[in-house]
DSSP file (Angstrom, degrees, kcal/mol; ACC not computed):
  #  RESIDUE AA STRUCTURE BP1 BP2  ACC     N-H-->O    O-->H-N    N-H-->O    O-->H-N    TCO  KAPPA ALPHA  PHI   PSI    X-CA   Y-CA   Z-CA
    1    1 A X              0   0    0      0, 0.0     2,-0.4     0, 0.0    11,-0.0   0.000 360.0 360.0 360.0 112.5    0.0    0.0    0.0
    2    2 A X        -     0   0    0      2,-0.0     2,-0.6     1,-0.0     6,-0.0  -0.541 360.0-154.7 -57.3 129.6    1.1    3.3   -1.0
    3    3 A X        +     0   0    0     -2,-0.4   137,-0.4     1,-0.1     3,-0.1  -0.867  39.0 138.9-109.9  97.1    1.3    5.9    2.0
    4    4 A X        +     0   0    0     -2,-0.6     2,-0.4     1,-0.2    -1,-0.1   0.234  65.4  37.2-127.5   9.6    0.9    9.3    0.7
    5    5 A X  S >> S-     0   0    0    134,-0.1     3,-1.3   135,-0.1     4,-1.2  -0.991  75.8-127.5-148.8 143.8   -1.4   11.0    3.3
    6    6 A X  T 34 S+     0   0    0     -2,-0.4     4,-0.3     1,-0.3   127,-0.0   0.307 108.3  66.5 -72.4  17.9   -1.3   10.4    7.3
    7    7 A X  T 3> S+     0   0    0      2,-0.1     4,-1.5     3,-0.1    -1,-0.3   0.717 103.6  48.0-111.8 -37.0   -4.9    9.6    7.8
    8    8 A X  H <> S+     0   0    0     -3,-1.3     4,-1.7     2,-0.2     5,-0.3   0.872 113.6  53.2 -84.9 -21.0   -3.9    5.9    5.4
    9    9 A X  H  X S+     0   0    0     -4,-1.2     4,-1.9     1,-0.2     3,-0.3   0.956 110.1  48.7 -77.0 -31.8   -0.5    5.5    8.2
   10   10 A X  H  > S+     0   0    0      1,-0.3     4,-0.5    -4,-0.3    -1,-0.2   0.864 111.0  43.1 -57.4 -40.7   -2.9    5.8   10.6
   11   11 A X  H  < S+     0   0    0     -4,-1.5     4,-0.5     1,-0.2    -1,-0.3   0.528 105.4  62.2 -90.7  -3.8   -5.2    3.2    9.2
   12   12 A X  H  X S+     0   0    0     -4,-1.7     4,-0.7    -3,-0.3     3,-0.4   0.787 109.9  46.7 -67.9 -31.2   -2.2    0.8    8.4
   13   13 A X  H  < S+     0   0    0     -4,-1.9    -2,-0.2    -5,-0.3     5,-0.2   0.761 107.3  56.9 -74.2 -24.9   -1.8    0.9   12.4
   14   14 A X  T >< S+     0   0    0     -4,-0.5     3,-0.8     1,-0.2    -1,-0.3   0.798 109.4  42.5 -72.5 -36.1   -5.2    0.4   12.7
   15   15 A X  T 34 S+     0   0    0     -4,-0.5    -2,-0.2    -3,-0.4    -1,-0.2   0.589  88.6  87.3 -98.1   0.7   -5.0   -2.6   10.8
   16   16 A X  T 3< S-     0   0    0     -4,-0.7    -1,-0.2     2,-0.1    -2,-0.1   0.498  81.9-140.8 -72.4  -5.3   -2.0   -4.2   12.2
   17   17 A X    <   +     0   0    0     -3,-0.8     2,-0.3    -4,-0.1    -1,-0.1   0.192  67.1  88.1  99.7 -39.9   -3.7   -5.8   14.9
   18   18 A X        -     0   0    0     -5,-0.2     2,-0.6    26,-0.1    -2,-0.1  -0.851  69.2-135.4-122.5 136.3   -1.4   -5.5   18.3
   19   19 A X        -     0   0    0     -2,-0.3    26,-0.2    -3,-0.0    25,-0.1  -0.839  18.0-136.5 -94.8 137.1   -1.9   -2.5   20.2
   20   20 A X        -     0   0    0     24,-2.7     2,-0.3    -2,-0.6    75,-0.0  -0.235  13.3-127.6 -53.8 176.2    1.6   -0.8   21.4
   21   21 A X        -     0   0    0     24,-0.2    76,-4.6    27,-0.0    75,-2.1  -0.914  31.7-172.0-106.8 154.9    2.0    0.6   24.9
   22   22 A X  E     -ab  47  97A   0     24,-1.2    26,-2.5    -2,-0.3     2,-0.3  -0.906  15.1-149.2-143.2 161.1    3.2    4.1   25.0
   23   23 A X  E     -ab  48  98A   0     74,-3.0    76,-1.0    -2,-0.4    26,-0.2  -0.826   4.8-152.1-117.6  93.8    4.2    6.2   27.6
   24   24 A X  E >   -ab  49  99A   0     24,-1.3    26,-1.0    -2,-0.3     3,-0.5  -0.499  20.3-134.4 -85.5 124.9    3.8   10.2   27.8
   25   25 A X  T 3  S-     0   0    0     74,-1.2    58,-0.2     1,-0.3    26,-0.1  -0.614  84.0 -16.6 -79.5 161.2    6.3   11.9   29.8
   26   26 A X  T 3  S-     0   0    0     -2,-0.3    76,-1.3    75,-0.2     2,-1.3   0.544  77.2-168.4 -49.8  88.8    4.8   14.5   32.1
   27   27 A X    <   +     0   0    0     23,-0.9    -1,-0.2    -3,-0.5    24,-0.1  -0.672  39.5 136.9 -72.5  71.9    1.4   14.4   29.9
   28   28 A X        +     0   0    0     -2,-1.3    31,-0.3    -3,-0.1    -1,-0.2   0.833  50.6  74.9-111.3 -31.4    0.1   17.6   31.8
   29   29 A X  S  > S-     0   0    0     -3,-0.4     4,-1.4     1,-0.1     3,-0.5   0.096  80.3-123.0 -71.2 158.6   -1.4   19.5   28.0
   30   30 A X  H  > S+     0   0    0      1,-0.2     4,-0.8     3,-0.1    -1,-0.1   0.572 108.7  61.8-102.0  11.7   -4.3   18.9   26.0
   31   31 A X  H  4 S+     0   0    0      2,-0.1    -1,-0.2     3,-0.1     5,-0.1   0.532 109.0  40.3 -84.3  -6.4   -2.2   18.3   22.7
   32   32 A X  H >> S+     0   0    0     -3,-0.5     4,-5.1     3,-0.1     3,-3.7   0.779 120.2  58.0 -98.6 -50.5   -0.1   15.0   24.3
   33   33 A X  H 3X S+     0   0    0     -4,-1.4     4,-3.1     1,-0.4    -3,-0.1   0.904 111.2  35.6 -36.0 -64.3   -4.1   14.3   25.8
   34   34 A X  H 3< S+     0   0    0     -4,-0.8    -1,-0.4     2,-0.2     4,-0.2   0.209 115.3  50.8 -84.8  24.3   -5.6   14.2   22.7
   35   35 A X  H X> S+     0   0    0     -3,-3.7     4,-2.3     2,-0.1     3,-0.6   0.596 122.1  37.8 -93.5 -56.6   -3.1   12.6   20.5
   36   36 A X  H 3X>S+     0   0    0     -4,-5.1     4,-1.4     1,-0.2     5,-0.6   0.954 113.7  58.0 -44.0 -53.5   -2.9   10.0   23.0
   37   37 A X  H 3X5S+     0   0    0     -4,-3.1     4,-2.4    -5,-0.4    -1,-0.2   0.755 116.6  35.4 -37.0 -51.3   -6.7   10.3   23.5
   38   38 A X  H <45S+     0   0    0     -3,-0.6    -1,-0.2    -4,-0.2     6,-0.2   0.718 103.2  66.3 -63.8 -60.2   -7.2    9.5   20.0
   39   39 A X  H >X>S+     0   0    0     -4,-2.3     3,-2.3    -3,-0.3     5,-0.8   0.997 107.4  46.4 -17.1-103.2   -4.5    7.1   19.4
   40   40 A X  H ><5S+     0   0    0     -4,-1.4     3,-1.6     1,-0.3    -2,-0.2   0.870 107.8  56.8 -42.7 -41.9   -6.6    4.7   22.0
   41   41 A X  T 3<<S+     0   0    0     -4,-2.4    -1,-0.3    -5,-0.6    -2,-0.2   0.586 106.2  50.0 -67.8   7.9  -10.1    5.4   20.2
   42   42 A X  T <45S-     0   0    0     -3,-2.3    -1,-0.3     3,-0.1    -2,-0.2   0.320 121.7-111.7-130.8 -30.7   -8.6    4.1   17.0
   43   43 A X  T <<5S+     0   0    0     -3,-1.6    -3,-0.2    -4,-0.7    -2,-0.1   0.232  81.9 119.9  78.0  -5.4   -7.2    0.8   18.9
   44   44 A X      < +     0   0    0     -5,-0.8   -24,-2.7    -6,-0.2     2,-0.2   0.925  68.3   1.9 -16.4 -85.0   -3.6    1.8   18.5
   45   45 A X        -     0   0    0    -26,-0.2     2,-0.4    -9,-0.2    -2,-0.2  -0.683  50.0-146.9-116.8 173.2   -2.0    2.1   22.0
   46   46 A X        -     0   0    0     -2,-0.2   -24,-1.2   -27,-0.1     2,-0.3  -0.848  38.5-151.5-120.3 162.8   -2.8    1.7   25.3
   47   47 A X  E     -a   22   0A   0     -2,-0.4    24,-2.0   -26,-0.2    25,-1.4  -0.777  34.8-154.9-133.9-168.5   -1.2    3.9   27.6
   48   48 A X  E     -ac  23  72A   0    -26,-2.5   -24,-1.3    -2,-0.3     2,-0.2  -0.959  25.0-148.7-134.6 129.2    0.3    5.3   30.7
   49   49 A X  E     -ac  24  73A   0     23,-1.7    25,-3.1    -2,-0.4     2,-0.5  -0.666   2.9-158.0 -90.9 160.9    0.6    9.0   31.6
   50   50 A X  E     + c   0  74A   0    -26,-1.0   -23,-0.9    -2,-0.2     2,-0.2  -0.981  49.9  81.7-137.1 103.6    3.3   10.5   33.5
   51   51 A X  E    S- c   0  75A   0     23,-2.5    25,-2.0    -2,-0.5     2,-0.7  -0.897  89.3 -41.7-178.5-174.8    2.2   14.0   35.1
   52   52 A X    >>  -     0   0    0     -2,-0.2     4,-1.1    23,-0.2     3,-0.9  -0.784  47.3-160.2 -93.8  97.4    0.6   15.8   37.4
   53   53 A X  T 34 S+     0   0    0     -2,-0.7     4,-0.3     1,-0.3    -1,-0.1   0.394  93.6  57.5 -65.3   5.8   -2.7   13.6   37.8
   54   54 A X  T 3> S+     0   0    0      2,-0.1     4,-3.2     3,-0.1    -1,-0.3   0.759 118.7  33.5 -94.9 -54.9   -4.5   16.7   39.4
   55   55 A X  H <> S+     0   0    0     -3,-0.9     4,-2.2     1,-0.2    -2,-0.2   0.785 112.7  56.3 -65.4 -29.3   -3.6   18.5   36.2
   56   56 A X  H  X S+     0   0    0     -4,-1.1     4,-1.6     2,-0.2    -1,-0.2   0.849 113.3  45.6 -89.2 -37.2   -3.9   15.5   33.7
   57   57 A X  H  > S+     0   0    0     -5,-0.3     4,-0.8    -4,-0.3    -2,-0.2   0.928 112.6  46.9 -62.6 -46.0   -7.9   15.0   35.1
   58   58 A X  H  X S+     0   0    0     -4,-3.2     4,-2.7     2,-0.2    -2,-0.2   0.928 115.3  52.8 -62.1 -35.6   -8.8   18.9   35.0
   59   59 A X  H  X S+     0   0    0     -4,-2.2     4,-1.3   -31,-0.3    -2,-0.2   0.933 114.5  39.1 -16.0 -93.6   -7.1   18.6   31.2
   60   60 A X  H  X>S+     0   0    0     -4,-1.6     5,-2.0     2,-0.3     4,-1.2   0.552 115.5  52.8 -34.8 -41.4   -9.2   15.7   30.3
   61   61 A X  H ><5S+     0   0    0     -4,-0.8     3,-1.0     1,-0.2    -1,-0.2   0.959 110.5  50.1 -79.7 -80.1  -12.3   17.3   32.1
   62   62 A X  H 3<5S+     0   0    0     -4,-2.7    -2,-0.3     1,-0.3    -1,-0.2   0.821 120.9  30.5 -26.2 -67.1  -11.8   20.4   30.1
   63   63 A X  H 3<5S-     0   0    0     -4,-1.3    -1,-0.3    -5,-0.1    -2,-0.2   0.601 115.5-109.5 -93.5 -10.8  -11.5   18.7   26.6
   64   64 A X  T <<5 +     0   0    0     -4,-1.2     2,-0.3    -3,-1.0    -3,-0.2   0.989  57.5 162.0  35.8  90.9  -14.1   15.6   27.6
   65   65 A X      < -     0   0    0     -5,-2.0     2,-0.7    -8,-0.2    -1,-0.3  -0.853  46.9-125.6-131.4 158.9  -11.7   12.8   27.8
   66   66 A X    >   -     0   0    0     -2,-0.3     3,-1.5     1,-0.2     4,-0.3  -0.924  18.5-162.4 -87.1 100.1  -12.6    9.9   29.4
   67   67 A X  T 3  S+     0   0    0     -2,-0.7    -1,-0.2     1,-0.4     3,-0.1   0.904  86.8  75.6 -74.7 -46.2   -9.5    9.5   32.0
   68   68 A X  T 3  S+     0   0    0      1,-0.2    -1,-0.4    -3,-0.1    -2,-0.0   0.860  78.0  66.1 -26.0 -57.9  -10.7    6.0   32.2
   69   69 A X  S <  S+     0   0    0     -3,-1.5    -1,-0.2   -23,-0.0    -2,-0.2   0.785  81.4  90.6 -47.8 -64.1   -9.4    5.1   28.9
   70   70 A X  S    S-     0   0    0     -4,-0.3   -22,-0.2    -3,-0.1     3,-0.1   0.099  80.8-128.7 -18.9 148.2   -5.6    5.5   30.2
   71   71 A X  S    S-     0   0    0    -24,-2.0     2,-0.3     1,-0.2   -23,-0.2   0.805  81.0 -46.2 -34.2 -72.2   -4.1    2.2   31.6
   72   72 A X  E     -c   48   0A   0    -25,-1.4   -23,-1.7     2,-0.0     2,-0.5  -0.952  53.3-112.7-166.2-155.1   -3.2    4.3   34.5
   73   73 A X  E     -c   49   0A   0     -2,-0.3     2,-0.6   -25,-0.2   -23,-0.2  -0.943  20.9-147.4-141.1 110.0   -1.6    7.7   35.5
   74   74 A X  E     -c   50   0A   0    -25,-3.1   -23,-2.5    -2,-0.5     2,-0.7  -0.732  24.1-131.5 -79.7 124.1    1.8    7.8   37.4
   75   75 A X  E     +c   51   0A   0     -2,-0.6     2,-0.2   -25,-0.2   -23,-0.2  -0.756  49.8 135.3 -85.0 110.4    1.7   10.7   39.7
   76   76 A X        -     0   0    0    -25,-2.0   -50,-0.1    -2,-0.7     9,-0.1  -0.647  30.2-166.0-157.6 134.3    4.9   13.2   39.5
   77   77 A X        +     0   0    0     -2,-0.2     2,-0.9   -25,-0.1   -25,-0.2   0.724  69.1  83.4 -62.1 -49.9    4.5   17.0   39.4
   78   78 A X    >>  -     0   0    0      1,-0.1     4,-3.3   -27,-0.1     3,-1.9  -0.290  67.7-153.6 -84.4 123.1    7.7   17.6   38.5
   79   79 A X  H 3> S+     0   0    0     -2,-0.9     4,-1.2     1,-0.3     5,-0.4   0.927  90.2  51.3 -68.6 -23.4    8.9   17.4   34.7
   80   80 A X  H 34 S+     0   0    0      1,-0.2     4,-0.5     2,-0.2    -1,-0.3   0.595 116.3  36.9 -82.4   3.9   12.3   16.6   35.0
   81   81 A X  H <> S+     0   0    0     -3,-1.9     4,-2.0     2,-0.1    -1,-0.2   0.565 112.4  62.2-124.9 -31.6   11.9   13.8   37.2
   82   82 A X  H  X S+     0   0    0     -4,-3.3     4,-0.9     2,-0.2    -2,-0.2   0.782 108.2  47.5 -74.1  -3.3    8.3   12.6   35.1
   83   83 A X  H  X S+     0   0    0     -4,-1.2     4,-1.7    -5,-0.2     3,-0.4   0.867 110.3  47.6 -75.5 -51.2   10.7   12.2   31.9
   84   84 A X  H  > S+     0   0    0     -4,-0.5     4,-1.4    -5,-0.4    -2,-0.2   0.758 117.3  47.8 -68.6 -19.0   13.2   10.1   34.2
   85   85 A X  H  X S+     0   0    0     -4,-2.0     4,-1.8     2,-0.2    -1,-0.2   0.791 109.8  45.9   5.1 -74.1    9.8    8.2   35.3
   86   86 A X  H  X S+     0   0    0     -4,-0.9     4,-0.9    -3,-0.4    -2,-0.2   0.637 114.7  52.9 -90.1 -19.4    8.2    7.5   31.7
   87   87 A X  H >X S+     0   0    0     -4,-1.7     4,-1.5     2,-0.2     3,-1.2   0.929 110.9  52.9 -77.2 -65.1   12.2    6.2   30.7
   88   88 A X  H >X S+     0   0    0     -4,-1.4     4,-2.5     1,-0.3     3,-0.8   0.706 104.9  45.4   1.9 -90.9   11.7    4.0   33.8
   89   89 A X  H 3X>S+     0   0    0     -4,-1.8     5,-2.2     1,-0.2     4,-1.8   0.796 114.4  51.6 -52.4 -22.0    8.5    2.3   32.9
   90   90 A X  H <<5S+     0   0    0     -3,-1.2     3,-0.3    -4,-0.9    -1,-0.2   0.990 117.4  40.9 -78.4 -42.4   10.1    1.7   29.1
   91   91 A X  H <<5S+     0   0    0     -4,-1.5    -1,-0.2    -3,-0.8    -2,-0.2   0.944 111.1  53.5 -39.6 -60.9   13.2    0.1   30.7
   92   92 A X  H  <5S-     0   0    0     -4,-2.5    -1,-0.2    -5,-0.2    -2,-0.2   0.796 119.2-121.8 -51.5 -36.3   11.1   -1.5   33.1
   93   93 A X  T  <5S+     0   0    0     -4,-1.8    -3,-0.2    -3,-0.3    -2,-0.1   0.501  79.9 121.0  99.9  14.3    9.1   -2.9   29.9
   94   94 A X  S   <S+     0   0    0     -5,-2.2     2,-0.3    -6,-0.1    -4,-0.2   0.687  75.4  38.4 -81.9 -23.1    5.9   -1.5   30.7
   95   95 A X        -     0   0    0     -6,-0.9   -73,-0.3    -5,-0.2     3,-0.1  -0.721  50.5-158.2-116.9 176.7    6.0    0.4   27.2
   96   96 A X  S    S+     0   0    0    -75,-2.1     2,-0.4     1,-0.3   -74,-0.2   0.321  85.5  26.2-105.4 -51.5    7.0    0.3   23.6
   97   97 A X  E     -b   22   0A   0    -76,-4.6   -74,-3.0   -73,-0.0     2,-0.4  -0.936  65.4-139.9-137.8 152.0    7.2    3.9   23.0
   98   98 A X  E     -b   23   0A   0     -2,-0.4     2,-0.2   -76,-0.2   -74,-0.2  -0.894  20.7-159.0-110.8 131.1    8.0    7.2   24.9
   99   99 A X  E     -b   24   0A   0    -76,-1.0   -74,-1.2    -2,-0.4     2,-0.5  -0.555  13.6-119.3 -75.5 145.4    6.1   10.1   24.2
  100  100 A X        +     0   0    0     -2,-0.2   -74,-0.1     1,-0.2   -76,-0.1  -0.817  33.0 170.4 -61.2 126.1    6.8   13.8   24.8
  101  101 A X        -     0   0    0     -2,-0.5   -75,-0.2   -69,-0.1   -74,-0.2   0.904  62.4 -50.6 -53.2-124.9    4.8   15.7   26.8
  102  102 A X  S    S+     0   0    0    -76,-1.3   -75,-0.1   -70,-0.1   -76,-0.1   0.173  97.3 120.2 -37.0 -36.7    5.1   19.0   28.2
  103  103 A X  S    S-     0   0    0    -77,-0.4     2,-0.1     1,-0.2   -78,-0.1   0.084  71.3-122.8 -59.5 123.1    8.4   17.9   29.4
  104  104 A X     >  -     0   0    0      1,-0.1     4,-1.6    -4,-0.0     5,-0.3  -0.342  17.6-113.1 -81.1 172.4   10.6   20.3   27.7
  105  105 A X  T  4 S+     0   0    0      2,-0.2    -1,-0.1     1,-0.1    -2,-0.1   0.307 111.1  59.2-108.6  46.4   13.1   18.9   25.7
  106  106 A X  T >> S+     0   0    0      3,-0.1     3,-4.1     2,-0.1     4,-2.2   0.893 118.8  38.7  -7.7-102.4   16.3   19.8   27.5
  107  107 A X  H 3> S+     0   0    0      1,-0.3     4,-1.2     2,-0.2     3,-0.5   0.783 118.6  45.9 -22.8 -86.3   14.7   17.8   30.3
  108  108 A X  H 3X S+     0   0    0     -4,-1.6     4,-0.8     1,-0.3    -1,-0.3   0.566 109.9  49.5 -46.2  -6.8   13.3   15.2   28.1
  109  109 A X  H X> S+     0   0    0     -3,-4.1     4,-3.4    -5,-0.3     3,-2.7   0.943 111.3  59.8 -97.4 -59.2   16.5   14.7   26.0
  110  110 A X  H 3< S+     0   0    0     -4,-2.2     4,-0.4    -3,-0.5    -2,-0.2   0.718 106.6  46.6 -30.7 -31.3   18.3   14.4   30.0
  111  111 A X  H 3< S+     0   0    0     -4,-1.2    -1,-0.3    -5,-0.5     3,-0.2   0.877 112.5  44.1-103.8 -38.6   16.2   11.6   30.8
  112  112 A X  H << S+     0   0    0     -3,-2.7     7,-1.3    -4,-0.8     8,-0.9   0.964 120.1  42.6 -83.9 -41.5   16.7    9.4   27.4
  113  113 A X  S  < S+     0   0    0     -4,-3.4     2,-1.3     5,-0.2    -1,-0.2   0.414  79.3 131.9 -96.3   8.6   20.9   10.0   27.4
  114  114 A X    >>  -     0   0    0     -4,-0.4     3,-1.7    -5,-0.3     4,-0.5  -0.474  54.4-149.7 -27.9  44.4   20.9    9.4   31.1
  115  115 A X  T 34 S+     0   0    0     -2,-1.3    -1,-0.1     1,-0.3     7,-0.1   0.196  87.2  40.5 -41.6 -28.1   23.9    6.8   31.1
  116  116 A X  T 34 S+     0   0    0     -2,-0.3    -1,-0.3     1,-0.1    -2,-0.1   0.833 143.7   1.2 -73.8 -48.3   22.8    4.5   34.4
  117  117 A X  T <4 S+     0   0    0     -3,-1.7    -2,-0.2     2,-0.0   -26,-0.1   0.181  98.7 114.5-134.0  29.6   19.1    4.5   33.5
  118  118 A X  S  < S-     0   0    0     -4,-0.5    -5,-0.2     2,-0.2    -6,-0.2  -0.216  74.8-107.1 -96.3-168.8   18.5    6.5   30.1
  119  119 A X  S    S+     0   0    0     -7,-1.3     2,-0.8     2,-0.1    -6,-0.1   0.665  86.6 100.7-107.9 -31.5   17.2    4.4   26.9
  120  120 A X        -     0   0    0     -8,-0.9    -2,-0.2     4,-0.1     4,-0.1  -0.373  61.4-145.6 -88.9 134.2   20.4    4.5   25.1
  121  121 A X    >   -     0   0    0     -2,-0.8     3,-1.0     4,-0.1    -2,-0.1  -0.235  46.8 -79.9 -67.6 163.0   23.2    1.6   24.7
  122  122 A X  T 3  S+     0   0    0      1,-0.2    -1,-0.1    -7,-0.1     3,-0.1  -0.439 117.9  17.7 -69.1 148.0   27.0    2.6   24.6
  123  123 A X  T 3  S+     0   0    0      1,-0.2    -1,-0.2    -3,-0.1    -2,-0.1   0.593  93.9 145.6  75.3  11.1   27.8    3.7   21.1
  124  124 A X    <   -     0   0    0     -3,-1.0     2,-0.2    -4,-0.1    -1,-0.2  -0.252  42.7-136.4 -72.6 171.4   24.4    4.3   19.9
  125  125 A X        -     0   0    0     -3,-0.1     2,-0.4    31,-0.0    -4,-0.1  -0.734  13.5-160.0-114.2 166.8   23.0    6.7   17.7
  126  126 A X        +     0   0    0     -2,-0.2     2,-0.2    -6,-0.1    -6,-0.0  -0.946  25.7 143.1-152.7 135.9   19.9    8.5   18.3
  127  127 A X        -     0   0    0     -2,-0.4     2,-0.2    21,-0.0    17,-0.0  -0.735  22.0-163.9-147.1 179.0   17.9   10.1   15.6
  128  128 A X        -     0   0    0     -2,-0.2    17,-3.1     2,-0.0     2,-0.3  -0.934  10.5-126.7-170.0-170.7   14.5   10.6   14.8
  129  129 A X  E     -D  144   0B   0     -2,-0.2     2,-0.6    15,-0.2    15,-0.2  -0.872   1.8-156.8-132.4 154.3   11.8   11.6   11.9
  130  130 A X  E     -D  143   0B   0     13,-1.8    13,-2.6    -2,-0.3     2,-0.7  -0.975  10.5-154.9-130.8 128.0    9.3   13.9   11.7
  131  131 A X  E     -D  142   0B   0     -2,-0.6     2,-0.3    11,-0.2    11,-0.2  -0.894  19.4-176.3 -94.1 118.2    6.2   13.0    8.8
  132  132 A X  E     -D  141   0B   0      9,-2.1     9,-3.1    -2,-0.7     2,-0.4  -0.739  16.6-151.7-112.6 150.0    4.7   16.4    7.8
  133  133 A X        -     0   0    0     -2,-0.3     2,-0.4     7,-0.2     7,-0.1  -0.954   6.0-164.2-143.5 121.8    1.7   16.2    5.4
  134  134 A X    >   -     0   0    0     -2,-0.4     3,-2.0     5,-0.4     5,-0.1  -0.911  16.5-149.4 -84.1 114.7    1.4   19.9    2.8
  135  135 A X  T 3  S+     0   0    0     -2,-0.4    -1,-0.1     1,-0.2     3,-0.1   0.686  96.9  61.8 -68.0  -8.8   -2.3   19.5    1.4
  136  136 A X  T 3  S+     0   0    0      1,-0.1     2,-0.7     2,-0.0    -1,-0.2   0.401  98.9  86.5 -84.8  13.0   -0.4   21.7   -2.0
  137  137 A X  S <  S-     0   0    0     -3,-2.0     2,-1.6     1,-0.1    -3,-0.2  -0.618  82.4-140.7-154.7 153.7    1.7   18.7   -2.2
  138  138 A X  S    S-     0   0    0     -2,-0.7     2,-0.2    -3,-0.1    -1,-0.1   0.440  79.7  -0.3 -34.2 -13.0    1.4   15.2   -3.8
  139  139 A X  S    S-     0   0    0     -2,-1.6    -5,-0.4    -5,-0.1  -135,-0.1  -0.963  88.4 -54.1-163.9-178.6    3.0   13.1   -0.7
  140  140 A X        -     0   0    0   -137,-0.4     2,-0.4    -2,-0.2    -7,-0.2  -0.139  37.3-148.5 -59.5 154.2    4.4   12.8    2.6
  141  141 A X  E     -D  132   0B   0     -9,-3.1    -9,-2.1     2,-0.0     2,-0.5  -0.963  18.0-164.2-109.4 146.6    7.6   15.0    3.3
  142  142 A X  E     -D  131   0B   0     -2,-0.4     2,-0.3   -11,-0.2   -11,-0.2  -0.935   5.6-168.7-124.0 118.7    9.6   12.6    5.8
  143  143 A X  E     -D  130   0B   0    -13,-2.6   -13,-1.8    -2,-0.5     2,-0.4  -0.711   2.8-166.1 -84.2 140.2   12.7   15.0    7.8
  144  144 A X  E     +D  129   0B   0     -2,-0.3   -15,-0.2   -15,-0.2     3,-0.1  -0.982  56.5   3.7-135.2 140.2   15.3   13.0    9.9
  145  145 A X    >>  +     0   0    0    -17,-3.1     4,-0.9    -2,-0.4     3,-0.8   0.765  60.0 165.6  75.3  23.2   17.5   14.6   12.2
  146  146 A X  T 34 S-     0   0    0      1,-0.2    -1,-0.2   -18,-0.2     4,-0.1  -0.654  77.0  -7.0 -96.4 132.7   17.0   17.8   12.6
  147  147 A X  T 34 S+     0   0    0     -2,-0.7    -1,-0.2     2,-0.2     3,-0.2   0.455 121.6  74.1  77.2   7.0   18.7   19.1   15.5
  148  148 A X  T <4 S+     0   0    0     -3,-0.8     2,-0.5     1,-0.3    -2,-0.1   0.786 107.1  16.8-111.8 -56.5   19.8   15.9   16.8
  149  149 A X  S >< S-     0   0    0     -4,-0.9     3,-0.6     3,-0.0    -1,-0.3  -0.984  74.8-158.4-125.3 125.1   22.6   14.9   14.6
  150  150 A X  T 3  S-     0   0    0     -2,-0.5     3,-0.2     1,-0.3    -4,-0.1  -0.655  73.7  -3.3 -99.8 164.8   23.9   17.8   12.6
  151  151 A X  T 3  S-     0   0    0     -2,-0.3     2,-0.5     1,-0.2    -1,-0.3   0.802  86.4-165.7  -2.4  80.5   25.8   16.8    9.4
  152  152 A X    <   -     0   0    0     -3,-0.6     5,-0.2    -7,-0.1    -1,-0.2  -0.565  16.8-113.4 -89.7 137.3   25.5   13.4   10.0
  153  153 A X    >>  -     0   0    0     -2,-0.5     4,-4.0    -3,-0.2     3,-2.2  -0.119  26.6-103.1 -62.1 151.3   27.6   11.3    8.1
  154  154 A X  T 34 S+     0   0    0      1,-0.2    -1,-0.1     2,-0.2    -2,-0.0   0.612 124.6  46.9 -29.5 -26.1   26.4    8.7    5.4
  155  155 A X  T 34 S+     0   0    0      2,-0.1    -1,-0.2     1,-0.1    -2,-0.1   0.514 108.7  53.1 -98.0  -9.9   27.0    5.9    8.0
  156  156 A X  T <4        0   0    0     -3,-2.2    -2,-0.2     1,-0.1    -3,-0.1   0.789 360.0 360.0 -81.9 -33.1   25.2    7.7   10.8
  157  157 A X     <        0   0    0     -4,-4.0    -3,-0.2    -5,-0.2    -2,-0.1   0.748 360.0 360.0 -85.8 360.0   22.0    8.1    8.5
């Protein structure tokens, strides 16, 4: 199947069967809410948030999300410590993928390159992609690496 708009990657996930678990570091906003939120109505993920569960309920209240849905809500207030949390539970194996939050990403970046307890092995690389979809233009545009590895060499990409 050709992928040329994000609403068909969405329904290839849909149809894959296996839900992920995801994690949201300090899921305190109503843009991490409703992606997640959304995510689960689709059959996607389940998840777990990592936030301030006083904040993540009035959120939810506010946008009418079901709080139910979530898996469950790990209570910490603080963002630098709910990034080092949500790395936790993925270590732990309690997730598949870690989300951003609020957390900013100073903080968040702290938590994943953390050398006792962060996500990366010695000698890694870490990258990532961003999929943008232009309605003037004919397919996805797919970015890697911006601002994470600057001129990265042909064996890095």
């Amino acid at each position: 199947m050709k992928i040329t708009k994000l609403e068909q990657m969405l329904e290839r996930l849909q149809g894959e069967g296996k839900k992920k678990r995801l994690v949201a570091a300090y899921a305190n906003d109503s843009h991490t809410l409703g992606a997640v939120s959304d995510a689960i109505d689709r059959g996607i993920i389940e998840a777990i948030l990592v936030g301030d569960e006083v904040t993540i309920q009035k959120v939810c209240k506010e946008e009418g999300i079901d709080v139910k849905k979530f898996s469950r809500i790990v209570q910490e207030a603080d963002e630098q410590k709910a990034a080092s949390k949500a790395v936790e539970l993925i270590n732990a194996g309690e997730g598949d993928i870690l989300m951003k939050g609020l957390v900013s990403t100073d903080k968040y970046m702290r938590a994943i390159l953390n050398k006792e307890k962060g996500l990366m092995p010695p000698k890694a690389i870490l990258s990532h992609v961003a999929v943008m979809e232009v309605s003037t233009y004919h397919k996805l545009i797919i970015a890697s690496d911006m601002a994470i590895i600057r001129n990265p060499t042909c064996r890095k990409k």
